[in-house]
Backbone as a chain_set.jsonl record, in Angstrom:
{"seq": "XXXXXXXXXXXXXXXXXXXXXXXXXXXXXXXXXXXXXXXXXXXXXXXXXXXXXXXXXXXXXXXXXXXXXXXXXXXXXXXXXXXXXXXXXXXXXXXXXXXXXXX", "coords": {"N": [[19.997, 36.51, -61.298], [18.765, 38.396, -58.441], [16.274, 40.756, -58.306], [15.771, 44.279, -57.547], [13.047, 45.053, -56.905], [12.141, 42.692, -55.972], [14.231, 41.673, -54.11], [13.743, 43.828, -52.331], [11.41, 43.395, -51.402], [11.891, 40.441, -50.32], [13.356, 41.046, -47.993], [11.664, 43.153, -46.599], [9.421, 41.437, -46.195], [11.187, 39.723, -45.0], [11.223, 41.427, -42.422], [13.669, 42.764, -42.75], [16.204, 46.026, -42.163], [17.481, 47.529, -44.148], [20.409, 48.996, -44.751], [21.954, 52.717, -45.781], [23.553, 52.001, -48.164], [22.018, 49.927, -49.674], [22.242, 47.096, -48.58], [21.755, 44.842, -46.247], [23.755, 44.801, -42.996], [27.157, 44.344, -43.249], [27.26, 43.029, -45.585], [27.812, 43.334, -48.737], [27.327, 45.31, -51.943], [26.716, 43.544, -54.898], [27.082, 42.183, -58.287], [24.975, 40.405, -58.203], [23.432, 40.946, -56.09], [23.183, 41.149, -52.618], [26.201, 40.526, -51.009], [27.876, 38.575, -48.668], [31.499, 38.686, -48.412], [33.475, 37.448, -51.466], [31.375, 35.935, -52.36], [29.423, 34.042, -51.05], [28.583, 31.688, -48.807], [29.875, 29.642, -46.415], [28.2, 27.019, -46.571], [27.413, 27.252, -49.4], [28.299, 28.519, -52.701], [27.882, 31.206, -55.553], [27.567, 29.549, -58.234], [28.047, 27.256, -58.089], [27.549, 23.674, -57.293], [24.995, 22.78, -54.99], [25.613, 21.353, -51.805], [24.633, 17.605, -51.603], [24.026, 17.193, -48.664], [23.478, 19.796, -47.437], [20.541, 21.323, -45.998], [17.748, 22.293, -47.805], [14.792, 24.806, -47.682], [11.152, 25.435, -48.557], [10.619, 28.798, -49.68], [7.624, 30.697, -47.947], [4.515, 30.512, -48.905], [3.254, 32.934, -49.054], [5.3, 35.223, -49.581], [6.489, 34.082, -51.938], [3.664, 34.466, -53.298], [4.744, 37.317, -54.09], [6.81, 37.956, -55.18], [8.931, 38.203, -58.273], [8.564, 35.143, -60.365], [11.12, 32.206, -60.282], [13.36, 31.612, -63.141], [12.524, 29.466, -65.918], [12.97, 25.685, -65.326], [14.451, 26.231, -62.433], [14.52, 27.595, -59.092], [12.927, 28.969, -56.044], [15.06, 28.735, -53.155], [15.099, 28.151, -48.841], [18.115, 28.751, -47.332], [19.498, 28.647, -44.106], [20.135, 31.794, -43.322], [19.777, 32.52, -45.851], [18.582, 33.62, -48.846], [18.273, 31.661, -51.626], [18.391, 30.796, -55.562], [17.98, 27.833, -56.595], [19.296, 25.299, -59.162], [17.168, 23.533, -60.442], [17.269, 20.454, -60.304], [20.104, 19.956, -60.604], [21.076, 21.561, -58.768], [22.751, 23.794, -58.616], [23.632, 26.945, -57.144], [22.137, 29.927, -58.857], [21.872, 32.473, -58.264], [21.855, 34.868, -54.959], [20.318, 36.15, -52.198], [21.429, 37.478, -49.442], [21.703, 36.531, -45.779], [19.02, 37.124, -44.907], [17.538, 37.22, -42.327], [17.877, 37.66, -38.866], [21.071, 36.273, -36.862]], "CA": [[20.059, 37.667, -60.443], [17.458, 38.696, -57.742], [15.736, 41.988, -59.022], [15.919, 44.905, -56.923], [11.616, 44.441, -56.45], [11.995, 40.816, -55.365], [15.076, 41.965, -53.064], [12.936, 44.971, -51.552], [10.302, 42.27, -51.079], [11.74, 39.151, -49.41], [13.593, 41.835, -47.424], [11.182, 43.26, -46.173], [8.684, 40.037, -45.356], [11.65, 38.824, -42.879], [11.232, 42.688, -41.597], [15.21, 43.494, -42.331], [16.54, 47.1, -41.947], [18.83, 48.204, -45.346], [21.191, 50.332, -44.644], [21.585, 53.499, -47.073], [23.602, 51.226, -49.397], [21.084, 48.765, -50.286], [22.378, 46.009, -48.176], [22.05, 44.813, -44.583], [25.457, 45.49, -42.305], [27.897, 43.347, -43.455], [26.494, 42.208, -46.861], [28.319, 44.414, -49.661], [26.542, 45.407, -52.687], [27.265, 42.878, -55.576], [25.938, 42.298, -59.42], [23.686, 39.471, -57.902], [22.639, 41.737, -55.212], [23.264, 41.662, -51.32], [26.377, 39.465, -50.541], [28.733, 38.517, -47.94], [32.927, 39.358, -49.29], [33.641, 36.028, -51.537], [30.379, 35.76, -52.728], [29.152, 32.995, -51.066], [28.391, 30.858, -47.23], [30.011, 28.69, -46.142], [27.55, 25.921, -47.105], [27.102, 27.541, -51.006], [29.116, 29.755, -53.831], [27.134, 31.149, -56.766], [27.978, 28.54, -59.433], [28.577, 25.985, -57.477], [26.232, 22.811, -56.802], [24.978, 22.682, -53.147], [25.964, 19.832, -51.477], [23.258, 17.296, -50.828], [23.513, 17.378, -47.059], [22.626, 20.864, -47.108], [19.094, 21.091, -46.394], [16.852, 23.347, -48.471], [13.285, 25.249, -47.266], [10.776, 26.462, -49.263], [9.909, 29.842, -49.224], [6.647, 31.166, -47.517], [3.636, 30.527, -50.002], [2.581, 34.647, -49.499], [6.18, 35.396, -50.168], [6.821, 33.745, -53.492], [3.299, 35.58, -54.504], [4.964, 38.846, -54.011], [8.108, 37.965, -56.208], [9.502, 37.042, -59.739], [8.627, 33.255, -60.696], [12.106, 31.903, -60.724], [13.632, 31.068, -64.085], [12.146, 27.801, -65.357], [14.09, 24.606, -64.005], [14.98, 26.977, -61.523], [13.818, 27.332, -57.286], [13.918, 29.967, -55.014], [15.129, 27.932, -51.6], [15.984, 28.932, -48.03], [19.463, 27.777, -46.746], [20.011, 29.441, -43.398], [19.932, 32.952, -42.846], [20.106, 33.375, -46.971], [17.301, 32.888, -50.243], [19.147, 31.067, -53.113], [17.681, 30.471, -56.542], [18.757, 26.611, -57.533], [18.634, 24.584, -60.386], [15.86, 22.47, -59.886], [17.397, 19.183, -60.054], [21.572, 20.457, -60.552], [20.887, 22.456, -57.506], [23.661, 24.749, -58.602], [22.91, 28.262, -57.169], [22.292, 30.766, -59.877], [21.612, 34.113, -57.83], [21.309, 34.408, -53.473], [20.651, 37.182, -51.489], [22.218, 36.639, -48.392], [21.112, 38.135, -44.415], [17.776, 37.584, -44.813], [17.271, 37.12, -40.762], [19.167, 37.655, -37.784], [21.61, 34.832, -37.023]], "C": [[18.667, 37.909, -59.849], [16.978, 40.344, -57.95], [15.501, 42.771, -57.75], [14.147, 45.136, -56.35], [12.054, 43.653, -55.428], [12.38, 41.271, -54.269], [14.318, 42.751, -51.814], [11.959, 44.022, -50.532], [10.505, 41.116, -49.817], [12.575, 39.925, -48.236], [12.263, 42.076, -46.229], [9.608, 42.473, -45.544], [9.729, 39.326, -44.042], [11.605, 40.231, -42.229], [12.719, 43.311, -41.669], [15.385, 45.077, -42.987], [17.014, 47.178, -43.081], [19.414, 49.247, -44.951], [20.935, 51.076, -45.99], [22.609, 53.139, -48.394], [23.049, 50.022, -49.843], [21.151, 47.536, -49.466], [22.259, 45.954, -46.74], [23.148, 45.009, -43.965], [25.668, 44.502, -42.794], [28.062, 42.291, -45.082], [27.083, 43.737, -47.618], [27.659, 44.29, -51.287], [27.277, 44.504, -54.344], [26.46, 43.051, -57.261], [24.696, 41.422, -59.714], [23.019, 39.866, -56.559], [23.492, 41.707, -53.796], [24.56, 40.413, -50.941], [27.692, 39.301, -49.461], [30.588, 38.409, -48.253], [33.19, 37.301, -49.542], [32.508, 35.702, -52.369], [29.246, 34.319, -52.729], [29.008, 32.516, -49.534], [28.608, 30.388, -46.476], [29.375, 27.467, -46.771], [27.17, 26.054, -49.09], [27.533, 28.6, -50.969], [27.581, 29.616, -54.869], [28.441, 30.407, -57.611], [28.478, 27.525, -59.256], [27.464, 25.144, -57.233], [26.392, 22.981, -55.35], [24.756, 21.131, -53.067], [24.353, 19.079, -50.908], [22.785, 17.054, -49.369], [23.314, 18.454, -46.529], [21.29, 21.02, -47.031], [18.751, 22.486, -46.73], [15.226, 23.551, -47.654], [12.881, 26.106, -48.101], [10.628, 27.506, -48.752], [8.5, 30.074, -49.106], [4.944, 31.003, -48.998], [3.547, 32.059, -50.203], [3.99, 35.293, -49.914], [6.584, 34.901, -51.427], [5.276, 33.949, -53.938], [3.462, 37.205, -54.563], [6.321, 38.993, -55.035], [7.981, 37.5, -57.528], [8.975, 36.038, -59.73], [10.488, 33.617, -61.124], [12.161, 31.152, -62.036], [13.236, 29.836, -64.731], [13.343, 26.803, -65.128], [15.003, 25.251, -62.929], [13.929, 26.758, -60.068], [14.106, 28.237, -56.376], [14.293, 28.599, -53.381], [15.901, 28.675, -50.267], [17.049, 27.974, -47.468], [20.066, 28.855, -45.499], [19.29, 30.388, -43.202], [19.95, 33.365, -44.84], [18.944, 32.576, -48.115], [18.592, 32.903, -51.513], [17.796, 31.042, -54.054], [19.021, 29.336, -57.08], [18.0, 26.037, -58.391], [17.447, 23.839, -59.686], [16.639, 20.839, -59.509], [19.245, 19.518, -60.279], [21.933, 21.011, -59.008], [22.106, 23.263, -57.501], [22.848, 25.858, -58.429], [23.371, 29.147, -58.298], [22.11, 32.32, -59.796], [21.336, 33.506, -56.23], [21.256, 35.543, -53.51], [20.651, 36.739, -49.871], [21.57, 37.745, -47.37], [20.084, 38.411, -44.224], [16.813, 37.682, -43.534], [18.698, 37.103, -40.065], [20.127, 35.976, -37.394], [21.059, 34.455, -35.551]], "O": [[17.621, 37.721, -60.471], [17.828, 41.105, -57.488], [15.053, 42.124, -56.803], [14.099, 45.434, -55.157], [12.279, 43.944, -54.253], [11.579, 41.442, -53.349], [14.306, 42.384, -50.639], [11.861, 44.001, -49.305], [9.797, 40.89, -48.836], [12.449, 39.251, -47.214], [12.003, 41.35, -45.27], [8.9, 42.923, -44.643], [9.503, 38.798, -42.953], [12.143, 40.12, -41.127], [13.056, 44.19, -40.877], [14.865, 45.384, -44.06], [16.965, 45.953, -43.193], [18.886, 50.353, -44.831], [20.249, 50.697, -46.94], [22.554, 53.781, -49.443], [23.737, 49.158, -50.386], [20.162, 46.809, -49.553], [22.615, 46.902, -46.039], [23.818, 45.704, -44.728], [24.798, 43.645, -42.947], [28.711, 41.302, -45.424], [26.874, 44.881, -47.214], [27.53, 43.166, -51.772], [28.329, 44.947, -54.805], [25.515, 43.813, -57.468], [23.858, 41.422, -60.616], [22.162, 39.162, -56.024], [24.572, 42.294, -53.861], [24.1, 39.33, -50.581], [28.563, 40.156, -49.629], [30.645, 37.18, -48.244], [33.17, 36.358, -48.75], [32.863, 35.001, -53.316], [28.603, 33.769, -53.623], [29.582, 33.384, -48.878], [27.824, 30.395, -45.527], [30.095, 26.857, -47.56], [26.784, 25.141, -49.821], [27.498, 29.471, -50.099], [26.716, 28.751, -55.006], [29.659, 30.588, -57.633], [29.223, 26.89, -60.003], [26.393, 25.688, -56.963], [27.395, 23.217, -54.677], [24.193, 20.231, -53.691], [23.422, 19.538, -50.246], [21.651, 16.812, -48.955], [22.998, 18.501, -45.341], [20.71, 20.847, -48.103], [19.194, 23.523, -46.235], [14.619, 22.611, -47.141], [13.468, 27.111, -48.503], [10.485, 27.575, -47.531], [7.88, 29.711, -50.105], [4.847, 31.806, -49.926], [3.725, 32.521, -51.33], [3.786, 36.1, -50.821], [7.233, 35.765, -52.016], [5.202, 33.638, -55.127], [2.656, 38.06, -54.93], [6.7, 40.054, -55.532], [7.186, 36.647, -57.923], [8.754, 35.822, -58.539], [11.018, 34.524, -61.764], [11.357, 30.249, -62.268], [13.622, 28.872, -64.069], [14.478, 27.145, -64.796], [16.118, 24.824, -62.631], [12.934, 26.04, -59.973], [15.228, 28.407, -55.899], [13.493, 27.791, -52.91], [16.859, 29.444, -50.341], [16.919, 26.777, -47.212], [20.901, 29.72, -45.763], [18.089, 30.29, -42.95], [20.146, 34.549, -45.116], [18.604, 31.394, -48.176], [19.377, 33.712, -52.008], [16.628, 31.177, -53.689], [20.141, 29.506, -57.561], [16.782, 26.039, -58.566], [17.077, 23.741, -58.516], [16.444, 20.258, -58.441], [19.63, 18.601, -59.554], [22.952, 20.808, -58.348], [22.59, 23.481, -56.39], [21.796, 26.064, -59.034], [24.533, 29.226, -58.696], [22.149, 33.159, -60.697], [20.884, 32.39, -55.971], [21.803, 36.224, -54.378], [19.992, 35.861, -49.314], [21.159, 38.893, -47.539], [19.726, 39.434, -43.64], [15.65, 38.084, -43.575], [19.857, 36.799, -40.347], [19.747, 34.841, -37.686], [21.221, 33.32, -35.103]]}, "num_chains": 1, "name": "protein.A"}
């Protein structure tokens, strides 16, 4: 799970708005935080491996020192418009928050 800090955080480094329930429009408030109905992307579910022709981007060096360290053998990565935390080498996601830029 992405900690309501972190969330606040990588939030507000891409500059996004929250509405006054915690989440951007469209993104409904979940127990892994901000997520789209389904809980999941198109391209990735939590608890699912991501496929390997999805490509992954790290996050921002000054952004991952404003957050959590992810879990060890864990990764925060960007996929899209959304920050996952995957295994390291499983690359099953284990927490996203989704919406983190405009599409």
């Amino acid at each position: 799970m992405i900690s309501k800090r972190d969330r606040d955080a990588i939030y507000s480094y891409y500059g996004i708005d929250q509405t006054s329930g915690g989440c951007p429009p469209g993104l409904s408030r979940d127990a892994n935080g901000c997520l789209p109905p389904g809980g999941g992307r198109g391209s990735w579910a939590i608890g699912r491996r991501l496929s390997p022709s999805v490509l992954t981007y790290p996050l921002p060096a000054v952004l991952l020192g404003q957050i959590s360290p992810p879990p060890r053998g864990y990764e925060y990565a960007r996929v899209g418009n959304d920050v996952l935390i995957l295994g390291f080498e499983s690359r099953v996601v284990a927490a996203a928050l989704a919406g983190i830029a405009a599409n």
